[in-house]
CHARMM internal coordinates of N, CA and C (Angstrom, degrees):
IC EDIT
DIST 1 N 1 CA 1.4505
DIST 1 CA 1 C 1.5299
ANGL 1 N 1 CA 1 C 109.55
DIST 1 C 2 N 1.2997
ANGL 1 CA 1 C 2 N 114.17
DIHE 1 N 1 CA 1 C 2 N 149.83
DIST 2 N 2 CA 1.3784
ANGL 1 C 2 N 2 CA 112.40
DIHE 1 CA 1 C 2 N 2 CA 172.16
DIST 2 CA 2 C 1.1670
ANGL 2 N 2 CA 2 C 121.34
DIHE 1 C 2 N 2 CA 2 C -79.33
DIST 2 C 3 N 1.6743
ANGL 2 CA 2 C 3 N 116.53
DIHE 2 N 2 CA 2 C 3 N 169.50
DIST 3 N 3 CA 1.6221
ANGL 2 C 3 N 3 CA 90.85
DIHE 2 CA 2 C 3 N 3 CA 171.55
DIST 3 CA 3 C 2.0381
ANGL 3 N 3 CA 3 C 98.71
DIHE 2 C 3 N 3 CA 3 C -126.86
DIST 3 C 4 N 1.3711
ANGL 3 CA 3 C 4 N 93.93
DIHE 3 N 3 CA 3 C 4 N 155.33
DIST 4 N 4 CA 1.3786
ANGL 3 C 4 N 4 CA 96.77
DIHE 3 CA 3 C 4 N 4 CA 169.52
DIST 4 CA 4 C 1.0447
ANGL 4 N 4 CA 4 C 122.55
DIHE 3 C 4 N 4 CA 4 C -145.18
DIST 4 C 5 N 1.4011
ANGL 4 CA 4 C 5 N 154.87
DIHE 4 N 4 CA 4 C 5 N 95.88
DIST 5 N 5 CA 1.2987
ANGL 4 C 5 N 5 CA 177.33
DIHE 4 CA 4 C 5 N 5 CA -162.10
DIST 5 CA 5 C 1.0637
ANGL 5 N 5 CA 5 C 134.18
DIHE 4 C 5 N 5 CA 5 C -160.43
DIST 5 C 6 N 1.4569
ANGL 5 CA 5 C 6 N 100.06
DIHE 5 N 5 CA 5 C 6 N 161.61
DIST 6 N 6 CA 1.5835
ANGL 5 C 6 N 6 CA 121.07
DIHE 5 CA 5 C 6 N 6 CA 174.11
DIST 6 CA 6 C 1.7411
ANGL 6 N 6 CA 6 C 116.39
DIHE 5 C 6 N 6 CA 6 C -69.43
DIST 6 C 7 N 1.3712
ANGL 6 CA 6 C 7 N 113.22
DIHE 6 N 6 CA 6 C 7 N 123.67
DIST 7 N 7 CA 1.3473
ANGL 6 C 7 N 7 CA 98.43
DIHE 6 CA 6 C 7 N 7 CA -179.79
DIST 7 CA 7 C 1.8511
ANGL 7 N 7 CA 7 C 101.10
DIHE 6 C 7 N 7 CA 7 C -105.00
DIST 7 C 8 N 1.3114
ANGL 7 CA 7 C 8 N 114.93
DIHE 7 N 7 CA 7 C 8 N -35.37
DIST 8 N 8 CA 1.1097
ANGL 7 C 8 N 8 CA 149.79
DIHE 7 CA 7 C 8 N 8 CA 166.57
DIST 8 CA 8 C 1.6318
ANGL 8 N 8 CA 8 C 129.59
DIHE 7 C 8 N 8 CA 8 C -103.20
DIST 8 C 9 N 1.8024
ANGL 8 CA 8 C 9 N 121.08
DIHE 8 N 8 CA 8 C 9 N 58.45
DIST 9 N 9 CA 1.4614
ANGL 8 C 9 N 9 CA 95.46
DIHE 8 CA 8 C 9 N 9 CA -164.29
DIST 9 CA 9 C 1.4942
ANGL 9 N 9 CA 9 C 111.41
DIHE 8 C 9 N 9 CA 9 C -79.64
DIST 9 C 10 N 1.6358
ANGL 9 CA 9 C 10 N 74.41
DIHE 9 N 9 CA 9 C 10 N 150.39
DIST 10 N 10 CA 2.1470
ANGL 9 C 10 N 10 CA 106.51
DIHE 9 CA 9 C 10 N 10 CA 176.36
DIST 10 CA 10 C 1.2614
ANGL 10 N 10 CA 10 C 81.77
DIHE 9 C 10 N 10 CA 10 C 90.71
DIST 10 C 11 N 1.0934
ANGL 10 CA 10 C 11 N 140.77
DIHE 10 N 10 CA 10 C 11 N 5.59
DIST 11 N 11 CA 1.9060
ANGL 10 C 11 N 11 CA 121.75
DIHE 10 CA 10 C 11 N 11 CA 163.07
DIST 11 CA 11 C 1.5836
ANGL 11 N 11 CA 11 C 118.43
DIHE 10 C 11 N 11 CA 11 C -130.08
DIST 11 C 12 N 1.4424
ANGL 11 CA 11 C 12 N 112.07
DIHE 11 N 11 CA 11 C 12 N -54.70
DIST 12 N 12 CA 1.7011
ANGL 11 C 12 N 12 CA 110.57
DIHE 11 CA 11 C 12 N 12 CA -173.37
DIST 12 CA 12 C 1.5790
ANGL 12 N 12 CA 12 C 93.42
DIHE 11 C 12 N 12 CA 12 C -133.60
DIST 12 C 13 N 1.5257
ANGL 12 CA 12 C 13 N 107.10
DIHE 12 N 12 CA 12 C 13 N 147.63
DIST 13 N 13 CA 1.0819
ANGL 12 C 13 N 13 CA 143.21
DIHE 12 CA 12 C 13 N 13 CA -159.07
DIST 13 CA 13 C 1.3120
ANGL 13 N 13 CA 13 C 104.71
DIHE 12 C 13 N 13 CA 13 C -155.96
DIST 13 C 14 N 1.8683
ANGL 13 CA 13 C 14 N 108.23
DIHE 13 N 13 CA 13 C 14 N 146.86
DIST 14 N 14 CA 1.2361
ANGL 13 C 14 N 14 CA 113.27
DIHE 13 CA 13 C 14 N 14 CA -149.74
DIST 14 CA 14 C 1.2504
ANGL 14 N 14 CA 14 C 92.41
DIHE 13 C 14 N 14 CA 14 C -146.63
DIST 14 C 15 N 1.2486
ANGL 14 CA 14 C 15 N 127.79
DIHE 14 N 14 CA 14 C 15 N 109.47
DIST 15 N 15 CA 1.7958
ANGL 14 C 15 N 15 CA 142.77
DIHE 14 CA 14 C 15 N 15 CA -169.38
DIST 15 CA 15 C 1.7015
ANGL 15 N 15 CA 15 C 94.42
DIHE 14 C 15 N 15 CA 15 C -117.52
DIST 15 C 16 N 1.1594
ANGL 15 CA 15 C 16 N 134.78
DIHE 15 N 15 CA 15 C 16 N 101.41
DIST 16 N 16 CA 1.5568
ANGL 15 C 16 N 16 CA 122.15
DIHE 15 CA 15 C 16 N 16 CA 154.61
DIST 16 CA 16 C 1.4515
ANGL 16 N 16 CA 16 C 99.51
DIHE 15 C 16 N 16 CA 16 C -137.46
DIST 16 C 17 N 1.6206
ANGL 16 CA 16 C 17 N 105.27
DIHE 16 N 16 CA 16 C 17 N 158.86
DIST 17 N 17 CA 1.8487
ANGL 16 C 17 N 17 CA 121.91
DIHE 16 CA 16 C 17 N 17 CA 178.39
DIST 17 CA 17 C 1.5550
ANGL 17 N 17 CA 17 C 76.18
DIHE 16 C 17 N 17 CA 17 C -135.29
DIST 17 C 18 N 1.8245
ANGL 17 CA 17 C 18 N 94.46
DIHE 17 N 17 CA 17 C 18 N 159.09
DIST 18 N 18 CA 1.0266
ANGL 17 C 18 N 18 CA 120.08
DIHE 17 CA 17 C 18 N 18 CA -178.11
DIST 18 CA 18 C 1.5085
ANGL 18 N 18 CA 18 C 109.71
DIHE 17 C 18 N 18 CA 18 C -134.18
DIST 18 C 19 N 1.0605
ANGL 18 CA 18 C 19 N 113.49
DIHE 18 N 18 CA 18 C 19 N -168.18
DIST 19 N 19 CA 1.8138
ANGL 18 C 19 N 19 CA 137.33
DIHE 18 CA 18 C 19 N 19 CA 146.08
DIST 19 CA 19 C 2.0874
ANGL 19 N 19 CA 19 C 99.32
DIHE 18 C 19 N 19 CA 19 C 63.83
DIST 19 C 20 N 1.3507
ANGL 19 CA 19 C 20 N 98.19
DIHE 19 N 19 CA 19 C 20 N 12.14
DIST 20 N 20 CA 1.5457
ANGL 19 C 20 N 20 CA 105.13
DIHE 19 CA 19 C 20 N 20 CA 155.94
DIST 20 CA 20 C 1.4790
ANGL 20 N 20 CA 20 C 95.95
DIHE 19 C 20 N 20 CA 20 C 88.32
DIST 20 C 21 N 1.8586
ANGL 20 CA 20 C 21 N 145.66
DIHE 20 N 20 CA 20 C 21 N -8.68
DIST 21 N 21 CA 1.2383
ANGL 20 C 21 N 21 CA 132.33
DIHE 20 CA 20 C 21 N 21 CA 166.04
DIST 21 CA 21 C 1.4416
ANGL 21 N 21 CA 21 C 113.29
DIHE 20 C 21 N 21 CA 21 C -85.52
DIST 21 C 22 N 1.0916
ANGL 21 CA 21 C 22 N 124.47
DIHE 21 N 21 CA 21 C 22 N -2.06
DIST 22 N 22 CA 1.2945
ANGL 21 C 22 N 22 CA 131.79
DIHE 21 CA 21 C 22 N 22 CA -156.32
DIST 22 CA 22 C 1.5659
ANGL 22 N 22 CA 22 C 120.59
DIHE 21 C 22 N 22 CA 22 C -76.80
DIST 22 C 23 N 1.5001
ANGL 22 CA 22 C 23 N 97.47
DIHE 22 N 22 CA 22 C 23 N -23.90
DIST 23 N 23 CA 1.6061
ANGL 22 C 23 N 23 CA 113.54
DIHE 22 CA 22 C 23 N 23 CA 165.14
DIST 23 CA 23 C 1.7283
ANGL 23 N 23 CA 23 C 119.56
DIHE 22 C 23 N 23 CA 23 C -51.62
DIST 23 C 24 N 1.3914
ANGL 23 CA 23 C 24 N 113.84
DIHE 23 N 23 CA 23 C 24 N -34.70
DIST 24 N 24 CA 1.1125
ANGL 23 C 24 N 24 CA 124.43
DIHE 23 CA 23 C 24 N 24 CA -145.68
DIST 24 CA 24 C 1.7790
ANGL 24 N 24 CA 24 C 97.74
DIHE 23 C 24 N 24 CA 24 C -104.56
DIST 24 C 25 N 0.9541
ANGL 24 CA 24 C 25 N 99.03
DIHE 24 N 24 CA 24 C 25 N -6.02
DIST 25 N 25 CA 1.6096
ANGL 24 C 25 N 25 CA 125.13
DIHE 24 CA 24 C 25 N 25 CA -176.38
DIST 25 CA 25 C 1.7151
ANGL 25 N 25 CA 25 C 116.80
DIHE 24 C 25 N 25 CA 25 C -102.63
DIST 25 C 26 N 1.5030
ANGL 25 CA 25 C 26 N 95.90
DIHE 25 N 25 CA 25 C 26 N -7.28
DIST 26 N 26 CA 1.7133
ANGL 25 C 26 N 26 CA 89.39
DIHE 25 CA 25 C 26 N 26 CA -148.84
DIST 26 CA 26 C 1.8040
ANGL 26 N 26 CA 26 C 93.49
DIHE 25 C 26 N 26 CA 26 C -79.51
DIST 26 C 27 N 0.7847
ANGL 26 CA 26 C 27 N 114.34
DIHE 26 N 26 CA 26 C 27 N -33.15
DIST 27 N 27 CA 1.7005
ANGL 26 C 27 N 27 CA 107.78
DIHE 26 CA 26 C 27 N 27 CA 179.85
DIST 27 CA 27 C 1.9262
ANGL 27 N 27 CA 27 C 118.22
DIHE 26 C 27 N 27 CA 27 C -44.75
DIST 27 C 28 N 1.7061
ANGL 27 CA 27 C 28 N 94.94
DIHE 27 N 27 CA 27 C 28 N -37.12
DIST 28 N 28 CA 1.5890
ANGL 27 C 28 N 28 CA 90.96
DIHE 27 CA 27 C 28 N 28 CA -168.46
DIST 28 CA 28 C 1.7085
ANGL 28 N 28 CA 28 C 102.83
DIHE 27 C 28 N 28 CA 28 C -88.91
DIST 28 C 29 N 1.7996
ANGL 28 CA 28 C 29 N 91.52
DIHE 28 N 28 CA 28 C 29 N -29.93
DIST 29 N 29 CA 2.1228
ANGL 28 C 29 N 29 CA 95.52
DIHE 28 CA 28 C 29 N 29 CA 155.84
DIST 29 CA 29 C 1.0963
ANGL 29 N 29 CA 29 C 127.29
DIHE 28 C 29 N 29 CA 29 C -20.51
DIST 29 C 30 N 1.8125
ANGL 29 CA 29 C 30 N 104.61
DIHE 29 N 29 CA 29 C 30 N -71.35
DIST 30 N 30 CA 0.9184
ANGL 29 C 30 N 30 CA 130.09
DIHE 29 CA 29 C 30 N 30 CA -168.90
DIST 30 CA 30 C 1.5021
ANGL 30 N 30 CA 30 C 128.36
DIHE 29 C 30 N 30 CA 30 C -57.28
DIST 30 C 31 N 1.6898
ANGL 30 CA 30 C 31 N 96.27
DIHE 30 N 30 CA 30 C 31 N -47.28
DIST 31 N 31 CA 1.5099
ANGL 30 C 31 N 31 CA 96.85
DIHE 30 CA 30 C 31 N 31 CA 154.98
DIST 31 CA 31 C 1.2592
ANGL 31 N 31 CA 31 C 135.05
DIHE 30 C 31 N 31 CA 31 C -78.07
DIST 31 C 32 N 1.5167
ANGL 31 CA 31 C 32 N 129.46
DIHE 31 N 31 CA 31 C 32 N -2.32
DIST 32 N 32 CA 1.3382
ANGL 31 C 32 N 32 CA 125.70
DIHE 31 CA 31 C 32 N 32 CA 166.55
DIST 32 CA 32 C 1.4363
ANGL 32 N 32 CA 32 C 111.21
DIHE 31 C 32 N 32 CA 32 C -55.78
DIST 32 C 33 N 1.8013
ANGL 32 CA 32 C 33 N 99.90
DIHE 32 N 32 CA 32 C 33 N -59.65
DIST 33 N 33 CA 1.2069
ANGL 32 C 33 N 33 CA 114.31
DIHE 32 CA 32 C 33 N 33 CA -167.54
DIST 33 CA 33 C 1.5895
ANGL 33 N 33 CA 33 C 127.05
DIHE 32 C 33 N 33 CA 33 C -61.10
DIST 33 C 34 N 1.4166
ANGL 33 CA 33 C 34 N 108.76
DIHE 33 N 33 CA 33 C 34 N -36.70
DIST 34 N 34 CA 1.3937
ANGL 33 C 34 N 34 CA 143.77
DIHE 33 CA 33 C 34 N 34 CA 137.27
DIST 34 CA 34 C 2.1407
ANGL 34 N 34 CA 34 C 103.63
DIHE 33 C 34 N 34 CA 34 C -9.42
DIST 34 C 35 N 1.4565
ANGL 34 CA 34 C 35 N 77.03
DIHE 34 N 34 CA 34 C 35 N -96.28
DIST 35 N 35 CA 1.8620
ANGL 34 C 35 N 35 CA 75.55
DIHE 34 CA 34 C 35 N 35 CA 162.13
DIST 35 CA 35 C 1.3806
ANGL 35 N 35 CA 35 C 136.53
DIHE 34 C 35 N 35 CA 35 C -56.02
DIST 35 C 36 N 1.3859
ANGL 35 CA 35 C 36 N 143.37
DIHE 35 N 35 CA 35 C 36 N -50.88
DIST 36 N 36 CA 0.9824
ANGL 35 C 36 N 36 CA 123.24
DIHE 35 CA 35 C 36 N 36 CA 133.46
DIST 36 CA 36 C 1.1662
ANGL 36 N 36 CA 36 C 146.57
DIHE 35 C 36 N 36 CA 36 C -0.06
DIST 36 C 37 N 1.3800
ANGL 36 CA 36 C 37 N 127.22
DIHE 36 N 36 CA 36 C 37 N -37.69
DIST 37 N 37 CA 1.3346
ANGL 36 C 37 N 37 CA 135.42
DIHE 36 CA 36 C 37 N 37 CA -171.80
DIST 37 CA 37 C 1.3206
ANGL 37 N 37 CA 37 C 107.05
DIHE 36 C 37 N 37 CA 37 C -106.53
DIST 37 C 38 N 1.5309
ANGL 37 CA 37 C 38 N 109.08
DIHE 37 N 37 CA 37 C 38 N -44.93
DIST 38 N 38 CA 1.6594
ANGL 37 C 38 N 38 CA 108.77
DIHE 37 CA 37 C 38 N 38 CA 171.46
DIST 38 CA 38 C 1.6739
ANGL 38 N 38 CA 38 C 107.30
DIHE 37 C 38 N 38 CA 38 C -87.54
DIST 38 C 39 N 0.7206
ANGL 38 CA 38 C 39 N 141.64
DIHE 38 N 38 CA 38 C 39 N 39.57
DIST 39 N 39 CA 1.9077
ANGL 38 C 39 N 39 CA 160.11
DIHE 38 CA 38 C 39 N 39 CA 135.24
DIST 39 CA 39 C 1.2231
ANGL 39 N 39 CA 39 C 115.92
DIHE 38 C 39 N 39 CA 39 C -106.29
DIST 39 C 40 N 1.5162
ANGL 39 CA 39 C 40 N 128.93
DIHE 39 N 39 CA 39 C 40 N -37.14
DIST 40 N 40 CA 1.2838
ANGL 39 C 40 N 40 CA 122.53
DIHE 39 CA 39 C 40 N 40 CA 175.41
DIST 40 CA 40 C 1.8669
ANGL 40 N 40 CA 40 C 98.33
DIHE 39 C 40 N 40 CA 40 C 78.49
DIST 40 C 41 N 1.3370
ANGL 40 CA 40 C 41 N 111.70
DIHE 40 N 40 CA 40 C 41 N -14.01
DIST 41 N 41 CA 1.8296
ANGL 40 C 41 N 41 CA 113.30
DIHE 40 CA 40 C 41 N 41 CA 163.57
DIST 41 CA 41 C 1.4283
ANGL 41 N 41 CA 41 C 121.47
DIHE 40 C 41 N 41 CA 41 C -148.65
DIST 41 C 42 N 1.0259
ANGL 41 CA 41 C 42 N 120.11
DIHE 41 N 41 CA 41 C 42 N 139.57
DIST 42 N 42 CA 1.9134
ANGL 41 C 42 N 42 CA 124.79
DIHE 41 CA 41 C 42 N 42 CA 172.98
DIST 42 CA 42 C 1.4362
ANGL 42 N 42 CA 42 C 94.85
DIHE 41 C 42 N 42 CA 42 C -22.92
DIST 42 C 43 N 1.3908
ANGL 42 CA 42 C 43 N 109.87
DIHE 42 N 42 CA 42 C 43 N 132.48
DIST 43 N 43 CA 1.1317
ANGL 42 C 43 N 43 CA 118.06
DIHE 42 CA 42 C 43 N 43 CA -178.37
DIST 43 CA 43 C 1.6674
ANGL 43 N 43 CA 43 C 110.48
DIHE 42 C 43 N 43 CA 43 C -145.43
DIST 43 C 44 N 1.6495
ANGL 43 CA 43 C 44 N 110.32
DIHE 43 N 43 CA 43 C 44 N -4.06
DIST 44 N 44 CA 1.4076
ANGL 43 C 44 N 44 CA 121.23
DIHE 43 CA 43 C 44 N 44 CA 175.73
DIST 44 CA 44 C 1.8312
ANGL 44 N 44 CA 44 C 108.55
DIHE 43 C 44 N 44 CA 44 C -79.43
DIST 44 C 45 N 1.4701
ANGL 44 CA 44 C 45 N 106.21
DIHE 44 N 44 CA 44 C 45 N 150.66
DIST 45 N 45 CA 1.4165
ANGL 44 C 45 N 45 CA 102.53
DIHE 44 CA 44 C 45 N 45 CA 162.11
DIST 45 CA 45 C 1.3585
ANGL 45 N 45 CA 45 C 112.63
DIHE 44 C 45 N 45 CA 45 C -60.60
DIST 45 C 46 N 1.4560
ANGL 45 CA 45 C 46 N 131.87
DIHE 45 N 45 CA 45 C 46 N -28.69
DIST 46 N 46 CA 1.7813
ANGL 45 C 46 N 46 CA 125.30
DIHE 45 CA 45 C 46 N 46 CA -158.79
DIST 46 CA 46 C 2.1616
ANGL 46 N 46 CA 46 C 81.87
DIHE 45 C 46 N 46 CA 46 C -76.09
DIST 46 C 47 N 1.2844
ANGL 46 CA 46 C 47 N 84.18
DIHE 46 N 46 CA 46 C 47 N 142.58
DIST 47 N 47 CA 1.3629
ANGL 46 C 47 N 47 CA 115.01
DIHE 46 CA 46 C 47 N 47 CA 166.70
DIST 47 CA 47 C 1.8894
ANGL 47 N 47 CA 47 C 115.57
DIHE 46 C 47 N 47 CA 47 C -42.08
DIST 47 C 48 N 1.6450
ANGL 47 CA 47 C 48 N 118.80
DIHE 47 N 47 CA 47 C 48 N 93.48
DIST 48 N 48 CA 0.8413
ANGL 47 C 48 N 48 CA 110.92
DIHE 47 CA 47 C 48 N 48 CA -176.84
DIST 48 CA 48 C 1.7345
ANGL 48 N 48 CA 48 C 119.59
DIHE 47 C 48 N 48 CA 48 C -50.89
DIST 48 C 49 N 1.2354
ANGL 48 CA 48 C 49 N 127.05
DIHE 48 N 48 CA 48 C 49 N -23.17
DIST 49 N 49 CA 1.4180
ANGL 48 C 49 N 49 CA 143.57
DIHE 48 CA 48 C 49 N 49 CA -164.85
DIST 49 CA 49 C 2.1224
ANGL 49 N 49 CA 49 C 103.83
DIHE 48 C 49 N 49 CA 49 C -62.71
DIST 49 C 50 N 1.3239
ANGL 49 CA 49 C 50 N 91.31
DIHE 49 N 49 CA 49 C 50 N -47.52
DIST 50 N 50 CA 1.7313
ANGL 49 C 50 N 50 CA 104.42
DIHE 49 CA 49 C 50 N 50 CA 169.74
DIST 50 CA 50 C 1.1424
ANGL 50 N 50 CA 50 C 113.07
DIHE 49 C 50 N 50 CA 50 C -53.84
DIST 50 C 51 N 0.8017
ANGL 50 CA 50 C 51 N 128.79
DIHE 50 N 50 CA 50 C 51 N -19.17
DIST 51 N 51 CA 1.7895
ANGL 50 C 51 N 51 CA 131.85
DIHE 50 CA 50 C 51 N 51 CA -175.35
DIST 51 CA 51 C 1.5121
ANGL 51 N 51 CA 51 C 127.66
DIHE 50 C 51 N 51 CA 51 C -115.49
DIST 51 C 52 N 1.6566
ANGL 51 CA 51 C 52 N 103.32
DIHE 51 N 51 CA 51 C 52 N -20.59
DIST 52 N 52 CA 1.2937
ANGL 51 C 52 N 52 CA 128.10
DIHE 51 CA 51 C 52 N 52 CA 177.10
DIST 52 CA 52 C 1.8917
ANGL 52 N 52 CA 52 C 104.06
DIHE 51 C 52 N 52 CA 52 C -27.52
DIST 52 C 53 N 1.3015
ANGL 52 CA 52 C 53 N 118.65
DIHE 52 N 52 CA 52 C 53 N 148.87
DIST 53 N 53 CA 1.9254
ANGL 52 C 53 N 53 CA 117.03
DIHE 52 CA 52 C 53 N 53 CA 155.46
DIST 53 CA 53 C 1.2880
ANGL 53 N 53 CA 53 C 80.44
DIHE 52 C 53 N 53 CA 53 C -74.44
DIST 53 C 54 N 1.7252
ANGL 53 CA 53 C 54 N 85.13
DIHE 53 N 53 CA 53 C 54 N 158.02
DIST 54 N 54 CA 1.4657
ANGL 53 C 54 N 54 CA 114.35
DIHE 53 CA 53 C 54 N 54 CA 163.72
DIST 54 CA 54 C 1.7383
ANGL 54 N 54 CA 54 C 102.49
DIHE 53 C 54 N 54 CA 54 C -141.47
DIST 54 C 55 N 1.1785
ANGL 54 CA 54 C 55 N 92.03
DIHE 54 N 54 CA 54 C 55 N 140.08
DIST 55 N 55 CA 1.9737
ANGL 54 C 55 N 55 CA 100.60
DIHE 54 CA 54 C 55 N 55 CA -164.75
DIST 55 CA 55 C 1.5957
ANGL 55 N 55 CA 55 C 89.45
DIHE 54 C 55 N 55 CA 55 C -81.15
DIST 55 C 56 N 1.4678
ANGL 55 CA 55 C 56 N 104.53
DIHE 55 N 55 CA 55 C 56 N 171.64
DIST 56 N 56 CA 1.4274
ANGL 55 C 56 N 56 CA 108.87
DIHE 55 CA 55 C 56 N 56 CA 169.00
DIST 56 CA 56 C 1.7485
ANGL 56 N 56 CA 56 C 118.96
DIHE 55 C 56 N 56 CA 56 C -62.39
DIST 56 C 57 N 1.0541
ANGL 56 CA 56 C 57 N 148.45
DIHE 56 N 56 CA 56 C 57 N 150.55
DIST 57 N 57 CA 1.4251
ANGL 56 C 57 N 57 CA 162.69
DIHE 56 CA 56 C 57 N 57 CA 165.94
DIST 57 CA 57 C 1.8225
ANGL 57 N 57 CA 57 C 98.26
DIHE 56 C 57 N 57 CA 57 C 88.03
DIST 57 C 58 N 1.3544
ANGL 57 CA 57 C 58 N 121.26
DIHE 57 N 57 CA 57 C 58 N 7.27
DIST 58 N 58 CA 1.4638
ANGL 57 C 58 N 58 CA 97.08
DIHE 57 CA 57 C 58 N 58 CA -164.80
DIST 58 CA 58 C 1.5443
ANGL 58 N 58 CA 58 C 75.70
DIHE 57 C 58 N 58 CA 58 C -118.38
DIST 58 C 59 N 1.9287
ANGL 58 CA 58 C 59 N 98.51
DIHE 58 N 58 CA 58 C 59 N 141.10
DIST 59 N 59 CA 1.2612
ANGL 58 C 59 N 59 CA 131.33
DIHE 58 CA 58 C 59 N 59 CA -169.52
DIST 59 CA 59 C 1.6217
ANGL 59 N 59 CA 59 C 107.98
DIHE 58 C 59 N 59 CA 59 C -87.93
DIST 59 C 60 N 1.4488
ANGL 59 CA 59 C 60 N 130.12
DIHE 59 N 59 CA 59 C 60 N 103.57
DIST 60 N 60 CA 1.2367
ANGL 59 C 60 N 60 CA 131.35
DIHE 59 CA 59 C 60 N 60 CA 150.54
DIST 60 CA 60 C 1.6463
ANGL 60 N 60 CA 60 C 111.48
DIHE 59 C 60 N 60 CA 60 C -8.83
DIST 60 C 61 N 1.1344
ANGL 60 CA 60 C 61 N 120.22
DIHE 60 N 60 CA 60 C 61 N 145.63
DIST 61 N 61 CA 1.7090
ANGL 60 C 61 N 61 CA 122.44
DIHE 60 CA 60 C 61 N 61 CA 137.50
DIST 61 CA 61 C 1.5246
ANGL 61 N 61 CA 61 C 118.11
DIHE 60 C 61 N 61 CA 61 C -124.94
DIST 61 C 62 N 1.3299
ANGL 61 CA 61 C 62 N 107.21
DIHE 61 N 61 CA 61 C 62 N 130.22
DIST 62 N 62 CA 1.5655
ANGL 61 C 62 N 62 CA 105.18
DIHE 61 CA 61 C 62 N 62 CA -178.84
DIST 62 CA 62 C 2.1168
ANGL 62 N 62 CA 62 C 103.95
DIHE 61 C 62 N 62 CA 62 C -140.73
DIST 62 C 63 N 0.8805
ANGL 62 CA 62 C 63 N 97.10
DIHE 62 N 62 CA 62 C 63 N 158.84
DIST 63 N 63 CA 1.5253
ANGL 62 C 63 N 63 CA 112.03
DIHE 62 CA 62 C 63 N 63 CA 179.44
DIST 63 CA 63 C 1.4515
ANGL 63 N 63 CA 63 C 86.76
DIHE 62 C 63 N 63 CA 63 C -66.45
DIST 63 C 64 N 1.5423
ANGL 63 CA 63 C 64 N 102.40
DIHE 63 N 63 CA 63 C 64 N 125.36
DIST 64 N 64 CA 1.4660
ANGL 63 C 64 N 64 CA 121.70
DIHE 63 CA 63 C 64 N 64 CA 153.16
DIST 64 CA 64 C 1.2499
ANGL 64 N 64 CA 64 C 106.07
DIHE 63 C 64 N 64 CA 64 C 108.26
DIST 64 C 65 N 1.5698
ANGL 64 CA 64 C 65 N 138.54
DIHE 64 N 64 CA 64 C 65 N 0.45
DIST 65 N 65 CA 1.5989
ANGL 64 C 65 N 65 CA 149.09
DIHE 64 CA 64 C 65 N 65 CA 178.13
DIST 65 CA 65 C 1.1889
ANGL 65 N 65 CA 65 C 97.84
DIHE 64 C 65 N 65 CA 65 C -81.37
DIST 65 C 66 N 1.5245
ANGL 65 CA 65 C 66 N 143.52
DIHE 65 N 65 CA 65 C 66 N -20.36
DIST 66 N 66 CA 1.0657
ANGL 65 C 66 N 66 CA 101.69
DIHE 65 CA 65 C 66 N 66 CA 145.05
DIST 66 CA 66 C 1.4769
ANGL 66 N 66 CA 66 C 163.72
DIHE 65 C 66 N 66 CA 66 C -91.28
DIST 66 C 67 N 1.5162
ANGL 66 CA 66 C 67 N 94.35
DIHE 66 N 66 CA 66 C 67 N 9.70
DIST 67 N 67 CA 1.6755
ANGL 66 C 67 N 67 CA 130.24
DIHE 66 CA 66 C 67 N 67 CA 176.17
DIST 67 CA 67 C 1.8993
ANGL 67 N 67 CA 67 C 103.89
DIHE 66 C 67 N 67 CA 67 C -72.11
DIST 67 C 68 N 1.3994
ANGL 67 CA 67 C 68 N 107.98
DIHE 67 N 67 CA 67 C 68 N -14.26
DIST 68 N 68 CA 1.3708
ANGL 67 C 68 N 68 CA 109.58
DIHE 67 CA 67 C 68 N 68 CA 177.87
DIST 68 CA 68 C 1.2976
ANGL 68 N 68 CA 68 C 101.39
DIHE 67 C 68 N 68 CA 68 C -83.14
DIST 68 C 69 N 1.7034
ANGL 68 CA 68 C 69 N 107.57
DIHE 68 N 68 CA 68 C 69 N -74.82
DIST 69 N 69 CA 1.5138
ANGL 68 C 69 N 69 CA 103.07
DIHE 68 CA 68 C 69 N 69 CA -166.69
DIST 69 CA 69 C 1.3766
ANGL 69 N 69 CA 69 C 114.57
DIHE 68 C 69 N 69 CA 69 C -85.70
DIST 69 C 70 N 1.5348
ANGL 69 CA 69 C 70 N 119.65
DIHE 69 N 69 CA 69 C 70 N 44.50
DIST 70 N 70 CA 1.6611
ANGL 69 C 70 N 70 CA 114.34
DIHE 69 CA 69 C 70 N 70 CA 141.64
DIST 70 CA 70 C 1.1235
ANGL 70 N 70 CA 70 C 109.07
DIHE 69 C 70 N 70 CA 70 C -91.89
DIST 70 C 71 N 1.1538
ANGL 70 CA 70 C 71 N 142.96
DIHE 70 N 70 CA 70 C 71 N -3.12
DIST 71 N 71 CA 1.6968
ANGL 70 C 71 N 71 CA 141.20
DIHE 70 CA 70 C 71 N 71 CA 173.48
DIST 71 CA 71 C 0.7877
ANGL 71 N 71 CA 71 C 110.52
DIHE 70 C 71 N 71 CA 71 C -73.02
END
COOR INIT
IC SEED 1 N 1 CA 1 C
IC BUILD
């Protein structure tokens, strides 16, 4: 998942894609993040929480993690 957030709001902002599809994405990225910055808050219908940073050791939650670790 990408991430897009405020690390600093009204100053630093944090736009990255990963895992090599993210190129192909970067236009609608771009405008999330885009908004964000000129709102100064989530202002898209998609779920600001999907996009949230996540620091090192702290565990994501997303619909469908647990269909992984029942295997």
């Amino acid at each position: 998942m990408p991430y897009i957030d405020a690390l600093v709001p009204g100053k630093v902002y944090l736009a990255i894609g990963g895992n090599g599809r993210s190129a192909k994405w970067a236009d609608p990225l771009g405008a999330l993040a885009a908004s964000l910055v000129e709102a100064g808050e989530w202002v898209d219908p998609l779920p600001a929480d999907r996009f949230r940073k996540l620091y090192a050791g702290e565990v994501a939650e997303w619909a469908g993690r647990e269909l992984l670790t029942a295997r």
